[in-house]
C-alpha positions as CSV (number, residue, x, y, z in Angstrom):
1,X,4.7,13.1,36.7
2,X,1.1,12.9,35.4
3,X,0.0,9.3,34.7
4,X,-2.6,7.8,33.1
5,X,-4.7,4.6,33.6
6,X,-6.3,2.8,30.8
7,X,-9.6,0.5,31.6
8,X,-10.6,-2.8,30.0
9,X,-7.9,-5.2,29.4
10,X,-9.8,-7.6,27.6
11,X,-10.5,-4.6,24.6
12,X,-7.6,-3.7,22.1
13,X,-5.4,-0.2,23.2
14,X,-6.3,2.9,21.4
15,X,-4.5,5.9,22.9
16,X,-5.7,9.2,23.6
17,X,-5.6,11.3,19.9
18,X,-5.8,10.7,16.1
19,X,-2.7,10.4,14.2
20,X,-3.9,14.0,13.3
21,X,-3.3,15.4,16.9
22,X,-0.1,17.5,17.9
23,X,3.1,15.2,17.7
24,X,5.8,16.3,20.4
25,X,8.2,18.9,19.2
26,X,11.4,15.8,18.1
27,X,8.4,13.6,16.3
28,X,8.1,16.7,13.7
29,X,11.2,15.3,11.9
30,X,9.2,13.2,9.7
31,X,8.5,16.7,8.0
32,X,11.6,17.8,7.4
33,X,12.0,15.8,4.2
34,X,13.3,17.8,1.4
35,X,12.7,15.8,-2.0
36,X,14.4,14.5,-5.3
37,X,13.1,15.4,-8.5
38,X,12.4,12.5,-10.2
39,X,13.2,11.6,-13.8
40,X,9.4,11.3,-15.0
41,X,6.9,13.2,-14.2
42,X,4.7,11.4,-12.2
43,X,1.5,12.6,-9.5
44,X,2.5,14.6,-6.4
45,X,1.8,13.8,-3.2
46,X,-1.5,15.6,-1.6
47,X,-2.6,16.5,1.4
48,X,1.5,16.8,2.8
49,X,2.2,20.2,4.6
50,X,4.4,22.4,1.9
51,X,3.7,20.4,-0.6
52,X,7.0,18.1,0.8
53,X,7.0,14.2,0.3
54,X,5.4,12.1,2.9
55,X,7.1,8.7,2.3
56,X,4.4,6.4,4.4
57,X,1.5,8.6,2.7
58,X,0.7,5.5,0.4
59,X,3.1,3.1,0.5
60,X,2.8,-1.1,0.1
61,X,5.2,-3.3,0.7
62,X,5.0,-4.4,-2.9
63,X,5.1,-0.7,-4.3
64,X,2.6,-0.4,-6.1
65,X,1.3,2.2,-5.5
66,X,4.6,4.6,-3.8
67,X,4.6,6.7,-7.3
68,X,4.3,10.0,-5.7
69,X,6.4,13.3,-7.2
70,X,7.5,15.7,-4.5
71,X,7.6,18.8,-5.8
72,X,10.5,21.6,-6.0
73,X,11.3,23.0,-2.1
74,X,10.5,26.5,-1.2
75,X,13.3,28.2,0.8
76,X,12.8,27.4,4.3
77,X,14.0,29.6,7.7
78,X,15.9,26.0,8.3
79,X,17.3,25.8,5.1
80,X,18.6,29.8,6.2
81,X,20.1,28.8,9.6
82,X,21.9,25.8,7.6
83,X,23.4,28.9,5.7
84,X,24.3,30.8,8.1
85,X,25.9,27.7,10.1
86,X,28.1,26.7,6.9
87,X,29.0,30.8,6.6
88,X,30.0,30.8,10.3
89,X,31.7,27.9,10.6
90,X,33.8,28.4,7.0
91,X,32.3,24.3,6.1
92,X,34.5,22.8,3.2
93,X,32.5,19.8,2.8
94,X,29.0,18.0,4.0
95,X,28.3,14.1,4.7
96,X,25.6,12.9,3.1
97,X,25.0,9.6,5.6
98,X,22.7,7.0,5.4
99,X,22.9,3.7,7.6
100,X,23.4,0.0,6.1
101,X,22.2,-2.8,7.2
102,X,24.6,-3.2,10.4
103,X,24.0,0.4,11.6
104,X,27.2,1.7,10.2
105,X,27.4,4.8,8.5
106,X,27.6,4.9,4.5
107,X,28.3,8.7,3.2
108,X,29.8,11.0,0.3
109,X,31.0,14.3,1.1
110,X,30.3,16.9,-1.5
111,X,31.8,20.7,-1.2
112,X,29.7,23.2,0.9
113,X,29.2,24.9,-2.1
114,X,27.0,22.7,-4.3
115,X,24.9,21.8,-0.8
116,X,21.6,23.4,-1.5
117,X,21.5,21.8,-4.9
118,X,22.2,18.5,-3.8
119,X,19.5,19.2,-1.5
120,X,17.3,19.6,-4.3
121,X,18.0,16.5,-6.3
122,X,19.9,14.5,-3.9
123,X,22.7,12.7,-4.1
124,X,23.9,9.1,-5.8
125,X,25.0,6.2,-4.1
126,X,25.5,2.9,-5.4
127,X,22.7,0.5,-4.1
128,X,25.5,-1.9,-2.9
129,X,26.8,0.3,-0.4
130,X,24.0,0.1,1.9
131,X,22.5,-3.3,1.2
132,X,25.9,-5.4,1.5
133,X,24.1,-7.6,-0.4
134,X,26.4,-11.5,-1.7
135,X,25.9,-12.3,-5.5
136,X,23.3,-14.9,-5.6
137,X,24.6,-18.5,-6.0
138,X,24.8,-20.8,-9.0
139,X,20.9,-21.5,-10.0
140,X,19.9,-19.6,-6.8
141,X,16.6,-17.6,-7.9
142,X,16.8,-13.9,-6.3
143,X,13.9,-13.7,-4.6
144,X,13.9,-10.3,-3.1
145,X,11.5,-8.1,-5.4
146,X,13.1,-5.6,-8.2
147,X,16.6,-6.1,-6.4
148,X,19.6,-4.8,-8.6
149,X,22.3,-4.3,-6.4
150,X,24.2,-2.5,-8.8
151,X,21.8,0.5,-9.3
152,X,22.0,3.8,-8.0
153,X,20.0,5.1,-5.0
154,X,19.3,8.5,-3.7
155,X,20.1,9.9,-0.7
156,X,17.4,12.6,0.6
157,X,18.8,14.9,3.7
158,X,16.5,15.4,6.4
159,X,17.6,18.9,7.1
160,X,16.5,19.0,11.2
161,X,19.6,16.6,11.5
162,X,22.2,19.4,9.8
163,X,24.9,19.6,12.7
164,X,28.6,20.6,12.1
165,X,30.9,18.1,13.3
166,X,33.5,18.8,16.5
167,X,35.6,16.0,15.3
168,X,36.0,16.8,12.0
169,X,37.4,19.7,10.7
170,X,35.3,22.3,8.7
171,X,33.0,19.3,7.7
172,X,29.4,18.9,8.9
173,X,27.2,16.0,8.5
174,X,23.1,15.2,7.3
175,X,21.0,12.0,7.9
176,X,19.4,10.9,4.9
177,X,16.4,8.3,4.0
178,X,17.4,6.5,0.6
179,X,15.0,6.3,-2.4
180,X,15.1,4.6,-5.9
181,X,16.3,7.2,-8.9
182,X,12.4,7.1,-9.3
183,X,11.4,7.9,-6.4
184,X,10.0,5.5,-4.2
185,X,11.3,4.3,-0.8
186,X,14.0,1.9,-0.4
187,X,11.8,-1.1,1.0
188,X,15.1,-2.3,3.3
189,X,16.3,1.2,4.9
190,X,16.2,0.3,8.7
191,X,15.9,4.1,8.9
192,X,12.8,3.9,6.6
193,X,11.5,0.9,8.5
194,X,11.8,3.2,11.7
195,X,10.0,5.8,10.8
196,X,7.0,3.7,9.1
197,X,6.3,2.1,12.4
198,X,6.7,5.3,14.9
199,X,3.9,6.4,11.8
200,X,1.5,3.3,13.0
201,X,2.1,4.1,16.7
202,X,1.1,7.5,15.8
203,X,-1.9,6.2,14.0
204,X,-3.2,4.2,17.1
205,X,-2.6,7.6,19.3
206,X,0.6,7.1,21.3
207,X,4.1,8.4,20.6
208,X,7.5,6.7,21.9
209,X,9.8,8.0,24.6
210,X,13.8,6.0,24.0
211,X,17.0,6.2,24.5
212,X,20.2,3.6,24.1
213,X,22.2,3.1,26.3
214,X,25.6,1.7,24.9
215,X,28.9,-0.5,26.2
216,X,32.0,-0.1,24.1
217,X,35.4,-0.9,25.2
218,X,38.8,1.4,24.4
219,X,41.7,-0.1,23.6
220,X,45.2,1.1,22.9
221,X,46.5,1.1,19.5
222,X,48.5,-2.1,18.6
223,X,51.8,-2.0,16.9
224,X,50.8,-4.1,14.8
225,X,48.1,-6.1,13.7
226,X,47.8,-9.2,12.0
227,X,45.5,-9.3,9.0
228,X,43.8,-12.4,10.3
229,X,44.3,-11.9,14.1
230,X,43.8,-8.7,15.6
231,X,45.9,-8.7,19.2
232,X,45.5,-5.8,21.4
233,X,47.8,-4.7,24.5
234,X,46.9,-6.2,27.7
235,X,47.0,-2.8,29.7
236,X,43.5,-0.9,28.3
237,X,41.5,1.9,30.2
238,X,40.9,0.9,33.7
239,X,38.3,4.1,34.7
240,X,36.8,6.9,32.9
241,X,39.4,9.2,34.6
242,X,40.9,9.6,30.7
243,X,38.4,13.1,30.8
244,X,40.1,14.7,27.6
245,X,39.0,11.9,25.5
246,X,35.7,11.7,27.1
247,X,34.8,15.2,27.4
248,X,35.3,15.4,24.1
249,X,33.2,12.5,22.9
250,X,30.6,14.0,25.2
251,X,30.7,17.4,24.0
252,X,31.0,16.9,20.3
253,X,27.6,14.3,20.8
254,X,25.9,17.7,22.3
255,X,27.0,19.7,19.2
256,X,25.6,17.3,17.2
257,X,22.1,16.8,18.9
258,X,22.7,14.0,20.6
259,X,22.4,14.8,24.4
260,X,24.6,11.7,26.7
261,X,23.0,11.4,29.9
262,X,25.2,10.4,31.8
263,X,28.4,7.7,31.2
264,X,30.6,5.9,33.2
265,X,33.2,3.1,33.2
266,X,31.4,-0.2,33.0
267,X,32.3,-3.8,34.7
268,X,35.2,-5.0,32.6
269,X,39.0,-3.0,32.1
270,X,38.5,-0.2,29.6
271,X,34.5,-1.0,29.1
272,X,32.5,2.6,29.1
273,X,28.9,3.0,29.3
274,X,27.3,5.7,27.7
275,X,23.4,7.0,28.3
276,X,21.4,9.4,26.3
277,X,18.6,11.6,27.2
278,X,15.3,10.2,26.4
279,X,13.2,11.8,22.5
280,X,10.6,11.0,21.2
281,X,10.0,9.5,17.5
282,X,13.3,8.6,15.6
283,X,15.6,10.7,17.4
284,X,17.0,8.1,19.7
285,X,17.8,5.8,17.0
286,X,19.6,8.9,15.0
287,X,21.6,9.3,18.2
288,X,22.8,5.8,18.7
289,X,23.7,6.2,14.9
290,X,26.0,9.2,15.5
291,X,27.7,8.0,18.5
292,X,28.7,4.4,16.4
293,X,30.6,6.8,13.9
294,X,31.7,9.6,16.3
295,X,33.3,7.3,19.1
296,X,36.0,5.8,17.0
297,X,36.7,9.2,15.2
298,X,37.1,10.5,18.2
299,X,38.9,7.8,20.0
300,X,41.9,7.8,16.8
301,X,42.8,11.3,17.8
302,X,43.8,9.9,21.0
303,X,45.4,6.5,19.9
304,X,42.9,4.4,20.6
305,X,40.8,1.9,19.1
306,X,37.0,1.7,20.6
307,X,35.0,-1.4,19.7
308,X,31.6,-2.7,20.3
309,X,33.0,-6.3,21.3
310,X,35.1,-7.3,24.2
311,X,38.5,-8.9,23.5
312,X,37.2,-12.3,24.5
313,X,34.6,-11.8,21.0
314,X,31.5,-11.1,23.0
315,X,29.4,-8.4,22.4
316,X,28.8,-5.8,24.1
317,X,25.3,-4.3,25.0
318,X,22.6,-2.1,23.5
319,X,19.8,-1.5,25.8
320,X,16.7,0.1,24.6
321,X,15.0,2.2,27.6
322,X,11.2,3.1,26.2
323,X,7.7,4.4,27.5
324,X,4.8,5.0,25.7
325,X,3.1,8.3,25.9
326,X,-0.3,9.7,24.5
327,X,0.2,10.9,20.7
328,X,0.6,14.9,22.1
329,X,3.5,13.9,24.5
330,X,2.3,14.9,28.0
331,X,0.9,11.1,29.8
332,X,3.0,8.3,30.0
333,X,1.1,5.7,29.8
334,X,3.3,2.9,31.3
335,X,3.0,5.2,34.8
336,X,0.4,3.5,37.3
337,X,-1.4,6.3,39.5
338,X,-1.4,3.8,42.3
339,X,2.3,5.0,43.7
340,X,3.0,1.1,43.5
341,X,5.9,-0.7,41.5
342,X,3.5,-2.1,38.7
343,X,2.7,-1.3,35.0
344,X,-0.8,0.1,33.6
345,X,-2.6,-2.5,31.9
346,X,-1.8,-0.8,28.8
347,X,2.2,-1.6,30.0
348,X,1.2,-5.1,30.7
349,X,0.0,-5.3,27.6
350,X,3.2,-4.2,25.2
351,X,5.5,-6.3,27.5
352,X,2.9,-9.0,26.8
353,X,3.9,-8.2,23.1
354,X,7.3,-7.9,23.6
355,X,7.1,-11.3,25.4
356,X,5.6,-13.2,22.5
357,X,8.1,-12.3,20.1
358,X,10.9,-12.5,21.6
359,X,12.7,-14.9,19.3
360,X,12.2,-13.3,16.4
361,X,13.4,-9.6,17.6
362,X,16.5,-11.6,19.6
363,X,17.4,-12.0,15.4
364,X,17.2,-8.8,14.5
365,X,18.9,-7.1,17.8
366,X,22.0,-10.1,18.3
367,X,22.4,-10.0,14.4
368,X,26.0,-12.1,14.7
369,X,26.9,-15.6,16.3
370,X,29.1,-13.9,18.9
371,X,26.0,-11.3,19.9
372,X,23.9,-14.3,20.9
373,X,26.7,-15.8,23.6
374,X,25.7,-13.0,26.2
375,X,21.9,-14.9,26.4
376,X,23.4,-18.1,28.0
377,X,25.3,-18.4,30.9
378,X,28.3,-20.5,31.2
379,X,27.5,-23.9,32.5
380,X,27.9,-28.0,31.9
381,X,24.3,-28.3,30.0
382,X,24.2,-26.4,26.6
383,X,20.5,-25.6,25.9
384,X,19.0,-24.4,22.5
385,X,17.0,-22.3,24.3
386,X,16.4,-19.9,27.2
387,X,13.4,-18.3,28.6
388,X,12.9,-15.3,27.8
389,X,12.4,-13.0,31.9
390,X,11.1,-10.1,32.9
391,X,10.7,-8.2,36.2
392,X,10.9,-4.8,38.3
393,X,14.4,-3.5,39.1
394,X,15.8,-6.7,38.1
395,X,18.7,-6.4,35.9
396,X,19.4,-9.7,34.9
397,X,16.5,-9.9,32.7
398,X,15.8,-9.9,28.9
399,X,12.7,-6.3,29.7
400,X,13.4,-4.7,32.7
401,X,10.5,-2.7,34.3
402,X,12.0,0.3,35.8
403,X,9.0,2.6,38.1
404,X,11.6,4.7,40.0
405,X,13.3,7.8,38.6
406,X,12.2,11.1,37.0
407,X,10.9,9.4,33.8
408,X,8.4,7.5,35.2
409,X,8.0,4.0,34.4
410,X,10.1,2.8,31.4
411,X,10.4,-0.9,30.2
412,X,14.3,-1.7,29.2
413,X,14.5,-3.8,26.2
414,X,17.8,-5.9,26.9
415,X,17.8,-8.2,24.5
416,X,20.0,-6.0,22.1
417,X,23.9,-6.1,21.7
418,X,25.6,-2.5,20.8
419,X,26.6,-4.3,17.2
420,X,22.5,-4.4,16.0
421,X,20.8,-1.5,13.9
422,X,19.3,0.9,16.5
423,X,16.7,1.9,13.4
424,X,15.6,-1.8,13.5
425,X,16.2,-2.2,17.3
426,X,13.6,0.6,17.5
427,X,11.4,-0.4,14.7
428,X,10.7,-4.1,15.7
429,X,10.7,-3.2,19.5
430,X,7.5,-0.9,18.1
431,X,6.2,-3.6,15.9
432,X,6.0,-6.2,18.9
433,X,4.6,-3.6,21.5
434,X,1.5,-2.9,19.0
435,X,0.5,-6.2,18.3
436,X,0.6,-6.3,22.1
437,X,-1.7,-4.0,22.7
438,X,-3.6,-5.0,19.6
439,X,-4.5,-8.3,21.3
440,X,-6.8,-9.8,23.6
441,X,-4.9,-12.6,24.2
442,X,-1.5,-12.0,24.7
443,X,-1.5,-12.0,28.5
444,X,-3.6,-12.8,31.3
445,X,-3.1,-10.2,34.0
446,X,-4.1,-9.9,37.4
447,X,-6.7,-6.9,39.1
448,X,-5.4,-3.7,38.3
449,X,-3.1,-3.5,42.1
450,X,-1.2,-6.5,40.8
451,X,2.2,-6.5,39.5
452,X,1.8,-10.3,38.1
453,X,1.6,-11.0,34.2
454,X,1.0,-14.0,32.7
455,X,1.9,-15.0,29.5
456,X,-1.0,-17.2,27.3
457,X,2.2,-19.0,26.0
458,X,5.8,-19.4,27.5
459,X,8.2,-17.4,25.5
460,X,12.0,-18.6,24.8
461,X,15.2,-17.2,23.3
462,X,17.1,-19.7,20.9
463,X,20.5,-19.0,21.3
464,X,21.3,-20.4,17.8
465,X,21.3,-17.7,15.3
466,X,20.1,-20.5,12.5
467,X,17.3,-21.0,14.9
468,X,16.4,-17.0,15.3
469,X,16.2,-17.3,11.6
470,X,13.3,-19.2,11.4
471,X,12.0,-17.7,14.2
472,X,11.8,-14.3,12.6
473,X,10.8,-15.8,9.1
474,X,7.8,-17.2,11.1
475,X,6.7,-14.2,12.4
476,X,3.8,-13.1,11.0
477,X,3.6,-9.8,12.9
478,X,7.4,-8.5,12.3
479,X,7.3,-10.0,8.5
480,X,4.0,-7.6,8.3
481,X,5.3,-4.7,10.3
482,X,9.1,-4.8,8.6
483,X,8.0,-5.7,5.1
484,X,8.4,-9.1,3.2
485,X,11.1,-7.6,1.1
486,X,13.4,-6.7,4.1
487,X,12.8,-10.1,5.8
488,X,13.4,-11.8,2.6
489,X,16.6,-10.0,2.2
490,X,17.9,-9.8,5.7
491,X,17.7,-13.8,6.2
492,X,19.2,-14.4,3.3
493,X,22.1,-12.3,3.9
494,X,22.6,-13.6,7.4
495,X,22.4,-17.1,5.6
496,X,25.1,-16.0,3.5
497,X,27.1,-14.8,6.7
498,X,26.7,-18.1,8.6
499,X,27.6,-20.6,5.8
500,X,31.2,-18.1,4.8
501,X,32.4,-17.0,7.9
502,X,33.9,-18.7,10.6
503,X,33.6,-17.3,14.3
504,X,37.2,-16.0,14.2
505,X,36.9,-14.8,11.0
506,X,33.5,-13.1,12.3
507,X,35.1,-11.7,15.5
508,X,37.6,-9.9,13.2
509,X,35.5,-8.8,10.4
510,X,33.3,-6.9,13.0
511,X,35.8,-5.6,15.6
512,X,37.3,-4.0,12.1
513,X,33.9,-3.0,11.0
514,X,32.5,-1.6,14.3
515,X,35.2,-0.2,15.3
């Protein structure tokens, strides 16, 4: 492992190359873009290799000024291979999918036949698919800007993420970013949100290293299940000795890009744990994305229901493993060249970050009442808050350093339940790390030998998700880095949630949903 040591602490972080230097081999997904014709002929986009649309080439939160044309796609030695995969593989249809809010996949199949041309000029979704979005109340003013929930959107295929699917026959499946019908970039795709902040790491000359690693429990299939209370049989999974299931899960993930790690059963009867490999750029977050959808079509085939809660209505976890590397891929940056357990300044520094906002991103990555009850522990004195830890090989707490292993050093992000969006797990883990290293005061460390960090202000969890709320609407960083228009939208849709669902009524709704 080559490491690298970065000097003055008290100077903001720049990494080692321009946004213009080589990007790792995954990170050259934000190419693959194939475009919609728009409607009205407007100005293409310059300076974009191919003459393809670069989403984040001049985009505002507002949109004013996202007008950009891509223009009509040349065939491409990808676009071939897809060709010869649907030809060998006799494909009757391909998913067009695009995450929601929650994570969970939103598609329409079309017939293998009319593929390229829906990779021309996309295909329609209602708006209201993906933004679950309540009617606004009586004299409630909509204040999310240019919101019609009943308008189209269009869903653009990002072709490097073509895979046929193992557990669906003769089908195959695409991961698309969603625009307006004119064009410009659906201001609350998490996917979107993702891929503009892995664009600012870029810009400051780093490049992220993640995976997930994911708790889901397997249940059998009830007889029967109430429509308000969903009752599962006592006797579930005990090991991960049921291999067909599992081997197939596993396989069909590697057929589809997504590369497990390693999985295992986990610390409660029929709880799995699943680990990917480690990508760079937005490949992590399209793998956690794939398994949420693959596990329970996979799981049906063999009776079973898998779910992302545990039967008492807790959630389980979704753990973020991350190091930053320089922009072309080859130094992680976390990794001291001292031999001892410690982070780089430059890793002091993004924990700091992490640190400081940990209330808001606890919103965004325990999204539901029942996500939040894993950050207290049971006892006779109910606190608002918690602190928020940290430490080396310590898995108890919130960012886990870890120096040991073949990766080198990686900081594990545990604040996340395996029910949040991984696009926005990613995104807003990216969006604290930077202002981290953005800042001289985030965190006082010791001399460079010295594992120590000290925080310049204590940082707690509420365990209220009202509180989170205001925690992330008070963010100045995260409302910056995420967009007005997304934090608008997403608190008011949680608000929404909270003041029309109870917590059985939650537990149920999700354990359906997630499943």
């Amino acid at each position: 492992m080559v490491c690298h040591k970065v000097g003055d602490m008290s100077k903001p972080v720049v990494g080692h190359g321009s946004a213009e230097s080589h990007l790792p081999q995954d990170d050259k997904d934000f190419q693959d873009h194939v475009t919609v014709i728009k409607p009205l002929p407007l100005e293409t986009s310059a300076g974009t290799p191919g003459g393809e649309f670069n989403p984040d080439s001049s985009y505002t939160d507002d949109g004013r000024d996202s007008k950009q044309v891509p223009t009509v796609p040349q065939p491409s030695s990808r676009m071939k291979h897809i060709k010869q995969e649907m030809a060998k593989n006799h494909l009757q249809f391909v998913r067009f999918e695009a995450t929601d809010l929650h994570g969970v996949s939103r598609s329409k199949s079309i017939p293998a036949h009319f593929f390229q041309e829906k990779v021309i000029h996309g295909v329609f979704m209602p708006r209201g698919y993906l933004e679950l979005a309540p009617n606004p109340k009586d004299n409630e003013v909509d204040h999310i800007r240019a919101t019609c929930f009943n308008s189209d959107i269009v869903l653009i295929p990002e072709l490097s993420t073509f895979r046929v699917l193992p557990w669906a026959e003769r089908t195959a499946r695409v991961i698309c970013d969603t625009f307006t019908v004119t064009g410009e970039p659906l201001l609350t795709s998490p996917r979107y949100i993702a891929k503009r902040q892995l664009n600012q790491l870029q810009d400051s000359g780093f490049s992220l290293l993640s995976a997930f690693i994911y708790d889901f429990c397997i249940f059998g299939v009830p007889e029967m299940i109430n429509s308000k209370t969903i009752s599962f049989p006592a006797s579930t999974l005990l090991s991960n000795h049921d291999q067909p299931f599992i081997q197939e899960l596993v396989d069909g993930l590697y057929h589809t890009g997504a590369s497990v790690e390693s999985f295992s059963s986990s610390t409660r009867p029929g709880q799995m744990e699943i680990c990917f490999l480690p990508e760079f750029g937005i490949g992590s977050a399209d793998n956690a994305f794939t398994l949420r959808s693959g596990v329970k079509e996979v799981a049906r085939k063999y009776n079973y229901i898998t779910s992302f809660f545990f039967e008492t209505g807790f959630c389980n976890s979704g753990i973020l493993s991350h190091s930053l590397w320089d922009v072309g891929g080859k130094e992680n940056v976390f990794c001291s060249s001292s031999g001892t357990e410690q982070l780089t300044i430059t890793g002091k520094k993004w924990l700091a970050g992490l640190l400081k906002h940990a209330a808001a991103l606890s919103c965004l990555m325990a999204p539901a009442v029942s996500c939040r009850k894993r950050y207290s522990k049971e006892g006779k004195d109910q606190k608002e808050r918690v602190p928020t830890t940290w430490g080396y090989n310590d898995n108890s707490c919130a960012f886990n350093i870890k120096c040991h292993g073949e990766k080198g050093t990686q900081i594990e992000n545990k604040l996340g339940s395996a029910t949040a969006n991984p696009y926005l797990v990613l995104a807003a883990t990216v969006a604290a790390g930077l202002d981290g290293l953005g800042s001289s005061d985030g965190a006082l460390a010791g001399p460079d030998d010295s594992t120590e960090l000290y925080p310049s202000q204590p940082s707690e969890i509420p365990l209220k998700l009202e509180d989170a709320l205001v925690a992330l609407e008070e963010d100045q960083c995260l409302r910056q880095a995420l967009g007005e228009t997304f934090i608008r939208y997403f608190v008011a849709m949680k608000k929404y949630e909270l003041e029309n669902e109870e917590t059985d009524a939650e537990r149920n709704k999700f354990l359906e949903y997630f499943i």
